[in-house]
Structure formats: structure tokens, C-alpha cells
C-alpha positions, 0 to 999 in steps of 0.5 A: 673339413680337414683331415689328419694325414695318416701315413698308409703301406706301400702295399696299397698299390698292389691293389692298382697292380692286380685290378688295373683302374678299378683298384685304382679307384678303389684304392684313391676313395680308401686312401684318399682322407688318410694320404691323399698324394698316396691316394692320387698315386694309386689312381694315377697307376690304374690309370696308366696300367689301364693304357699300357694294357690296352696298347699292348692288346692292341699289338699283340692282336694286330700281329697275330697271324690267320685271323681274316675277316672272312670267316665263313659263318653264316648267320 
């Protein structure tokens, strides 16, 4: 079935911005029988956003400074 594209705000990428992947899909299943390339868009922006979080996690973590393996506790 085939529907009428409806063109949506710019402010739906917001949505990816603020909640990552999860708003990113939120906002594709939203988008997606209005304006499916904005749809695409928004999921393909959580998806990256998601990534570039992970790597800058992962460099932040690897230069911080006192963090040892042992760490004394006993369990």
C-alpha cells in the first residue's frame, strides 16, 4: 500500500540527537509512512551518534589515570 508523502520538521531529528538509537528508531516507525528518506535519515543518525558515543567512551575510559585492576576487594 502506498502512502501519500507528507513532508515533516527538521525538528524530528532532535529526537535521534537527545535519546541516540532508541529515538532514532523512534522516530523512523513514526516517520516512516509520511517521509520515508527523513525516516531513514533520523535512524541512520542514531545509529551513528550511538557509535561515535561508544569510541569517545572508550577514550575517555582508556586515559583515565588510577584505575588498576587491583583494586583490593575481597568478596
Amino acid at each position: 500500500m502506498s502512502y501519500p508523502e507528507k513532508r515533516r520538521s527538521n525538528a524530528w531529528f532532535l529526537l535521534p540527537v537527545f535519546f541516540g538509537i532508541i529515538g532514532g528508531v523512534g522516530a523512523y516507525f513514526i516517520l516512516r509512512k509520511d517521509d520515508p528518506h527523513k525516516a531513514k535519515n533520523c535512524l541512520y543518525l542514531g545509529i551513528i551518534l550511538m557509535i561515535v558515543g561508544i569510541i569517545f567512551n572508550v577514550l575517555i575510559g582508556t586515559t583515565i589515570p588510577g584505575i588498576e585492576s587491583g583494586t583490593n576487594v575481597n568478596i
